[in-house]
TITORLO-160201 format. One record per atom (N, C-alpha, C): residue number from 1; residue in three letters; x, y, z. Coordinates in steps of 0.1 Angstrom, whole numbers. Layout:
<vobas>
VOBA NUM ALA X Y Z
...
</vobas>
This chain:
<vobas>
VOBA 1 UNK 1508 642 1190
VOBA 1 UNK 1500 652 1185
VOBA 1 UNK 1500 665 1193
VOBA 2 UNK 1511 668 1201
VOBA 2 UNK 1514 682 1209
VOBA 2 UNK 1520 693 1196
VOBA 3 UNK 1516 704 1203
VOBA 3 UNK 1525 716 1200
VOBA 3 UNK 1520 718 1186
VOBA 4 UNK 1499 715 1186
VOBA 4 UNK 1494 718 1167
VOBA 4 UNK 1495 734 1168
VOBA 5 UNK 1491 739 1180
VOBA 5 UNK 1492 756 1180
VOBA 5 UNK 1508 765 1174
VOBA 6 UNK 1516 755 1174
VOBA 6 UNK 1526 764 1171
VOBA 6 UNK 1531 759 1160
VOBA 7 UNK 1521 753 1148
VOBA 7 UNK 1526 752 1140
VOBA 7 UNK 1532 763 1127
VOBA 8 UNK 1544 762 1121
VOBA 8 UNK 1549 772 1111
VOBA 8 UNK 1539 770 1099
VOBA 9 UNK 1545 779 1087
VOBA 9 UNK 1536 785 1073
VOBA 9 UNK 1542 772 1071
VOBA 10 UNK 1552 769 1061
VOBA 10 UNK 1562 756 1059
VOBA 10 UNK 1548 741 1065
VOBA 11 UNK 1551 742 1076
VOBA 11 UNK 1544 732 1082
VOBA 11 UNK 1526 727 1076
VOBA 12 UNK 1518 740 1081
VOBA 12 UNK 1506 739 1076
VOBA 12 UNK 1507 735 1061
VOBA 13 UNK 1519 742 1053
VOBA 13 UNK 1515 742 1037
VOBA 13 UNK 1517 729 1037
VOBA 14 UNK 1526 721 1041
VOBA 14 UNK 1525 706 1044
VOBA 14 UNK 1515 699 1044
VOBA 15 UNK 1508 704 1055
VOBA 15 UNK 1501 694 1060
VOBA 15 UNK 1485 695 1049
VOBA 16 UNK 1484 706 1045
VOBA 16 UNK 1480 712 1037
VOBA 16 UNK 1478 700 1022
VOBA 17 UNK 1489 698 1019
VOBA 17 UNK 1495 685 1007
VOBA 17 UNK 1486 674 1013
VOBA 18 UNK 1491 667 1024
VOBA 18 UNK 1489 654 1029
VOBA 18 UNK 1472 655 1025
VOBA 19 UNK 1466 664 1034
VOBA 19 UNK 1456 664 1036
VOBA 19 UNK 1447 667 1024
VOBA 20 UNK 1449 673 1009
VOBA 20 UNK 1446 670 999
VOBA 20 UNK 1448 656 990
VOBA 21 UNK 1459 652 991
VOBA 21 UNK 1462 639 986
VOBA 21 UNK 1460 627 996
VOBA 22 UNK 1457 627 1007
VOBA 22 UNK 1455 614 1017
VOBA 22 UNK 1471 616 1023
VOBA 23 UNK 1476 610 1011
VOBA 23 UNK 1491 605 1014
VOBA 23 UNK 1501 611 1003
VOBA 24 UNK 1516 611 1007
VOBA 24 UNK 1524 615 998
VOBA 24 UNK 1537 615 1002
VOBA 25 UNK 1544 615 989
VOBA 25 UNK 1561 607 993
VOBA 25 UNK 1567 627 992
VOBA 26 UNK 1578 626 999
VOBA 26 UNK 1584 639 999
VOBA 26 UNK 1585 651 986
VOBA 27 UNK 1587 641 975
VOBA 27 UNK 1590 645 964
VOBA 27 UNK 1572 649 955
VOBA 28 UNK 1564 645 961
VOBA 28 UNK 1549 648 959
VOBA 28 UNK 1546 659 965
VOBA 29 UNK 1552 661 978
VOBA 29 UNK 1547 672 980
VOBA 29 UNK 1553 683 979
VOBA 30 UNK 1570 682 977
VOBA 30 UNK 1574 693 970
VOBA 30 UNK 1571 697 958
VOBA 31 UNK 1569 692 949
VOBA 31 UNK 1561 695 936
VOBA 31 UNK 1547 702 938
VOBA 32 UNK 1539 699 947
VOBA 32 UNK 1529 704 948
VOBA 32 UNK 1534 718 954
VOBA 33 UNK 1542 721 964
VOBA 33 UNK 1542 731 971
VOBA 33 UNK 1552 739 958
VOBA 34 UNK 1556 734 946
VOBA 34 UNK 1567 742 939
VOBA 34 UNK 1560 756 935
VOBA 35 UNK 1547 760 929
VOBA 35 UNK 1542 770 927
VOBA 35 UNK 1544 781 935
VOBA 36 UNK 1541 775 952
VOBA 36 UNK 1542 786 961
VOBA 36 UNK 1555 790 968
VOBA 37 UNK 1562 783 960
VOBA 37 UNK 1573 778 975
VOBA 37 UNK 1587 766 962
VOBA 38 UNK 1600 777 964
VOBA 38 UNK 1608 765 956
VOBA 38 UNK 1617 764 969
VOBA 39 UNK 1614 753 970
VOBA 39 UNK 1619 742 985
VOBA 39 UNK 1627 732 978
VOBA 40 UNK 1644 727 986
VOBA 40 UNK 1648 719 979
VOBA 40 UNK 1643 704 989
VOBA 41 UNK 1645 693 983
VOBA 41 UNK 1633 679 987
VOBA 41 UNK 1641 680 1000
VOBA 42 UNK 1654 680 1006
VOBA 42 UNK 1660 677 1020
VOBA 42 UNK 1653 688 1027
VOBA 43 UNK 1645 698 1023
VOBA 43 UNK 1640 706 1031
VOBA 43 UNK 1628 700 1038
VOBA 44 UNK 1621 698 1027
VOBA 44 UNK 1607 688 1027
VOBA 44 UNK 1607 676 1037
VOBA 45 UNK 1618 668 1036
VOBA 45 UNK 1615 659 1037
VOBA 45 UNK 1622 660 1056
VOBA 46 UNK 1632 670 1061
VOBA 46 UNK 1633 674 1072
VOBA 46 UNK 1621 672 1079
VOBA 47 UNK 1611 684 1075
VOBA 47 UNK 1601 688 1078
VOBA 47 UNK 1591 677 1079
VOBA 48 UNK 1590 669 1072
VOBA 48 UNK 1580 659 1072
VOBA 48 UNK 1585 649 1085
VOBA 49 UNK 1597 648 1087
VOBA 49 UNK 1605 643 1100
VOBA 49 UNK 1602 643 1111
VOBA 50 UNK 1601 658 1111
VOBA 50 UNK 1601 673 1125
VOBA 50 UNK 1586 667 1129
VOBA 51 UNK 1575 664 1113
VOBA 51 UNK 1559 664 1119
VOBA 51 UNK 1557 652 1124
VOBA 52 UNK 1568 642 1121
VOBA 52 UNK 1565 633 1127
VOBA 52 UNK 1570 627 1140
VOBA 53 UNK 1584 632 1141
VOBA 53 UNK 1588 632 1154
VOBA 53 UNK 1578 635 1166
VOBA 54 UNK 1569 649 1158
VOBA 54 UNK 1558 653 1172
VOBA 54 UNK 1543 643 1169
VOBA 55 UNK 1541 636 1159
VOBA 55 UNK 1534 629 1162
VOBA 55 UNK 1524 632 1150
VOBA 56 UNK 1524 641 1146
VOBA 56 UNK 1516 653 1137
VOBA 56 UNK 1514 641 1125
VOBA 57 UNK 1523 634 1116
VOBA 57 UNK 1525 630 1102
VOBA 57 UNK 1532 611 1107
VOBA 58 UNK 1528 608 1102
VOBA 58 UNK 1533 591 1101
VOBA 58 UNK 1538 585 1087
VOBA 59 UNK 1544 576 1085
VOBA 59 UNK 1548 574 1075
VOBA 59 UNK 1549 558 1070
VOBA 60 UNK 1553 551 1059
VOBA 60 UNK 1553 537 1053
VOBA 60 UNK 1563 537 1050
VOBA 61 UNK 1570 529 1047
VOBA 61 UNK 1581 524 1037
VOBA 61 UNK 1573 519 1024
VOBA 62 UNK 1579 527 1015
VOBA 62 UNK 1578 519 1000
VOBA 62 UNK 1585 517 991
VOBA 63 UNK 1595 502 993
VOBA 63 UNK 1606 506 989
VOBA 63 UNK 1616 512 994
VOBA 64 UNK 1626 521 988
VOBA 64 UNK 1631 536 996
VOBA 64 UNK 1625 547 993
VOBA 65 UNK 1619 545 995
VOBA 65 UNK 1612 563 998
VOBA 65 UNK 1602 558 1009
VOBA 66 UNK 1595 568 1016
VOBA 66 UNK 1584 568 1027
VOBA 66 UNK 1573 576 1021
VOBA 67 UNK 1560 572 1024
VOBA 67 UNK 1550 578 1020
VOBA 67 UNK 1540 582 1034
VOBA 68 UNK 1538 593 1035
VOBA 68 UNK 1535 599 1044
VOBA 68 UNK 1517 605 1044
VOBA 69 UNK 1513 600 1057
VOBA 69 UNK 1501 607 1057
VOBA 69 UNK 1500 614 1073
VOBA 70 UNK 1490 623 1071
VOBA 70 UNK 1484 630 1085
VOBA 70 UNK 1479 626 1093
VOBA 71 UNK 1482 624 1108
VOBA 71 UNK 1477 619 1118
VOBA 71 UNK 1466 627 1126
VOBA 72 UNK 1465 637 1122
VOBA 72 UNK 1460 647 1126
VOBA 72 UNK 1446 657 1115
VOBA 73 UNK 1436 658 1118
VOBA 73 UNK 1428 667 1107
VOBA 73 UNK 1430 680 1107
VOBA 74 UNK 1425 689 1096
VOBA 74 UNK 1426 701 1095
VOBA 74 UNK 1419 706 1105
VOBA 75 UNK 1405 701 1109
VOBA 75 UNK 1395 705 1119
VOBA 75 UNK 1405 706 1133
VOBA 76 UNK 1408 698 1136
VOBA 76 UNK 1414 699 1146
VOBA 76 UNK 1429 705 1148
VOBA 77 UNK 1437 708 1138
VOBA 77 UNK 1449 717 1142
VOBA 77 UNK 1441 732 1140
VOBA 78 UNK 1429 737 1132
VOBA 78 UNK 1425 747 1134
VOBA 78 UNK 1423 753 1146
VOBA 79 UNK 1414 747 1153
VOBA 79 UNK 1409 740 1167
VOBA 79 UNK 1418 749 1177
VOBA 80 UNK 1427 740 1176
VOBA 80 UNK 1437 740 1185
VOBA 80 UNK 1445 754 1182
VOBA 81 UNK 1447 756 1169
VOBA 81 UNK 1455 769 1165
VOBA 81 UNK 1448 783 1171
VOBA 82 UNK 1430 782 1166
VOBA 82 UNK 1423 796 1172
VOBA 82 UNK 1426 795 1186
VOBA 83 UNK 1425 784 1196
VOBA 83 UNK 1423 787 1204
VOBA 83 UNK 1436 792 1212
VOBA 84 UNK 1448 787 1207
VOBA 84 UNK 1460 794 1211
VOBA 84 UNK 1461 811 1208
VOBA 85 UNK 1455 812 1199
VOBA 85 UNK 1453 824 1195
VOBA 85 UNK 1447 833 1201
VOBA 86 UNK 1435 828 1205
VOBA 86 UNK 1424 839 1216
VOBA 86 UNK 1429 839 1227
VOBA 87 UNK 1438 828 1231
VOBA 87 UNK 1441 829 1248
VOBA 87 UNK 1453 835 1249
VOBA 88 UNK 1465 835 1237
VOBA 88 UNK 1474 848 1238
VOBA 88 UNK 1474 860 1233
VOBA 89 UNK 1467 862 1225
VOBA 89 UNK 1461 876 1217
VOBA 89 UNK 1449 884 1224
VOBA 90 UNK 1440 878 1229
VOBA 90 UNK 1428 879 1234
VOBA 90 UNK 1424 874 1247
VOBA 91 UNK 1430 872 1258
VOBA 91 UNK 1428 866 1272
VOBA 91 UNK 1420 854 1269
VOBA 92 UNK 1417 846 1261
VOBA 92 UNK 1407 841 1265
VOBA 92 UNK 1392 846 1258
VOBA 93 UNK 1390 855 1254
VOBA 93 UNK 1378 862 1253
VOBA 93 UNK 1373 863 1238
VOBA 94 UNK 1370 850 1230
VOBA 94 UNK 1364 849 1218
VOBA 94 UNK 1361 859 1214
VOBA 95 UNK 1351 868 1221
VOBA 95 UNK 1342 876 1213
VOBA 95 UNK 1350 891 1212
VOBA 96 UNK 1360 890 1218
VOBA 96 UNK 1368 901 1220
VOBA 96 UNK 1375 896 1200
VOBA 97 UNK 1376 886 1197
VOBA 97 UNK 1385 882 1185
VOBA 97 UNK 1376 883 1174
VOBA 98 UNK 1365 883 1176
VOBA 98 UNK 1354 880 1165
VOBA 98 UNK 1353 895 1162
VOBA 99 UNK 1349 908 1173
VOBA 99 UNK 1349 923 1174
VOBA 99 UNK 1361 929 1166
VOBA 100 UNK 1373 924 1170
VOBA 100 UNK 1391 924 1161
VOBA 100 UNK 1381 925 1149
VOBA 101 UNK 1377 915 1144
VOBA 101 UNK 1378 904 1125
VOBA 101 UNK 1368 919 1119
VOBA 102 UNK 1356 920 1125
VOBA 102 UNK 1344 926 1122
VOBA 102 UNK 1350 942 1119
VOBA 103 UNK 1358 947 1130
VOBA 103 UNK 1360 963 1133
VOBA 103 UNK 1373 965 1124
VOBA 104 UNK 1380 956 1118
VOBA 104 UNK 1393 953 1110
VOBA 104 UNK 1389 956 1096
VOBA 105 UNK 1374 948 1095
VOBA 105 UNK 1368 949 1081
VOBA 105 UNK 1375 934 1074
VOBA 106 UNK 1377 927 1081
VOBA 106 UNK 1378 913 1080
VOBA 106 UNK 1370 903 1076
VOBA 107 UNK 1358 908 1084
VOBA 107 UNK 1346 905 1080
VOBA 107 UNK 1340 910 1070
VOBA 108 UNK 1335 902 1057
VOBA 108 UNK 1322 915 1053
VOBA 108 UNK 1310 914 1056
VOBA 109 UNK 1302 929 1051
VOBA 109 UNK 1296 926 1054
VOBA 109 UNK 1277 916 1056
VOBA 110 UNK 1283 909 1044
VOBA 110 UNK 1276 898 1034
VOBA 110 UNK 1278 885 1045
VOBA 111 UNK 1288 888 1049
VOBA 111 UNK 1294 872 1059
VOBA 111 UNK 1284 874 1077
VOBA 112 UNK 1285 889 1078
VOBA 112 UNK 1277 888 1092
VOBA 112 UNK 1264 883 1094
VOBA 113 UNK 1258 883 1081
VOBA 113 UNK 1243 881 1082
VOBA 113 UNK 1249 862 1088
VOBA 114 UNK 1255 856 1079
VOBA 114 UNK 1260 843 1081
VOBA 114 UNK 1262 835 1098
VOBA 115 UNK 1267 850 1101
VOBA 115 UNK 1276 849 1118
VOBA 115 UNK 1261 846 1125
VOBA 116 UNK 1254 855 1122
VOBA 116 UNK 1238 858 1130
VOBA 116 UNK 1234 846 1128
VOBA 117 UNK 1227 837 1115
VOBA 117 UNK 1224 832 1116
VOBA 117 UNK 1238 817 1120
VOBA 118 UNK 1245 813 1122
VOBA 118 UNK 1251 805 1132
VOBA 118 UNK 1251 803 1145
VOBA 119 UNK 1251 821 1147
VOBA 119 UNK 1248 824 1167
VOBA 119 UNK 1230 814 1166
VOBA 120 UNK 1222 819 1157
VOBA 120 UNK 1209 816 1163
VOBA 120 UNK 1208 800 1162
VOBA 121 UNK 1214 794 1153
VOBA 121 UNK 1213 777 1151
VOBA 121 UNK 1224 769 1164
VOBA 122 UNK 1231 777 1169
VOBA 122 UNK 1237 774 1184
VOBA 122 UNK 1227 776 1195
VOBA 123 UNK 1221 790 1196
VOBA 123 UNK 1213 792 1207
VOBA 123 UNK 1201 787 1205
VOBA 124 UNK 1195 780 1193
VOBA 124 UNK 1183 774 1192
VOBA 124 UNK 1181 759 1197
VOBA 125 UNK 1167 755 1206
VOBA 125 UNK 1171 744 1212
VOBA 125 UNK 1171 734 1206
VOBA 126 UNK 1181 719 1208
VOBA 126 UNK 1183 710 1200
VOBA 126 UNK 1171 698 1196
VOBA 127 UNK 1169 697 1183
VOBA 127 UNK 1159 684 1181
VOBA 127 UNK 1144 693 1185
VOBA 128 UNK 1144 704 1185
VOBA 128 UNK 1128 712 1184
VOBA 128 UNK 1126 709 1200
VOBA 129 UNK 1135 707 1211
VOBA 129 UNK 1124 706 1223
VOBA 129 UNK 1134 719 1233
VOBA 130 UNK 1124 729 1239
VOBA 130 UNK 1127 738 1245
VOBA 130 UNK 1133 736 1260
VOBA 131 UNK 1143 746 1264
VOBA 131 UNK 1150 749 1272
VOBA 131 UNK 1145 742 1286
VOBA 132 UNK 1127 746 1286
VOBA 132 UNK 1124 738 1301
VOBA 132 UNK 1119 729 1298
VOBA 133 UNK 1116 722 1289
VOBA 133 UNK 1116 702 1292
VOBA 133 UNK 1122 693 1295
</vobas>
């Protein structure tokens, strides 16, 4: 499960499939990805290889074909993806990234009231009991 930060578009859209359907044979997820993306199946099925060689995707035998699922959640390649993100884009400095999203107009501004209240359900103390008890 190394190297979720550097994951490719190709990849995520992948993982993307698995993670909608639980599980899926190459040719499942090329169909699903055919809309966005006309991929021939040796492409697919490379790639489902590649995620599993790193540990990313696992797979069954059924029959001949392999059916593949995610070893890995979306929560946590996100995870891992922001934070590669902030520490090469942004030193490290979250709020320097969040300032980017807001001053970009990334943010709207219907979503900041959202941000506010998130900051205050983090900085509010847990289970109703205050900071000095």
């Amino acid at each position: 499960m190394t190297r979720l930060h550097r994951l490719g578009d190709l990849q995520l859209a992948i993982l993307r499939v698995l993670w909608k359907q639980g599980e899926a044979t190459a040719a499942e997820v090329q169909a699903d990805l055919a809309g966005d993306r006309d991929l021939a199946l040796s492409t697919i099925s490379t790639m489902l290889k590649r995620l599993g060689e790193q540990g990313i995707v696992s797979h069954r035998a059924e029959g001949r074909q392999f059916i593949y699922r995610a070893k890995v959640g979306e929560q946590q390649v996100r995870a891992t993806m922001v934070r590669d993100l902030v520490s090469r884009l942004f030193r490290g400095d979250s709020a320097a990234l969040v300032s980017h999203l807001v001053e970009a107009g990334e943010v709207e501004p219907s979503e900041l009231e959202d941000l506010r209240e998130q900051v205050r359900r983090v900085r509010s103390p847990r289970g109703g009991r205050h900071e000095n008890e």
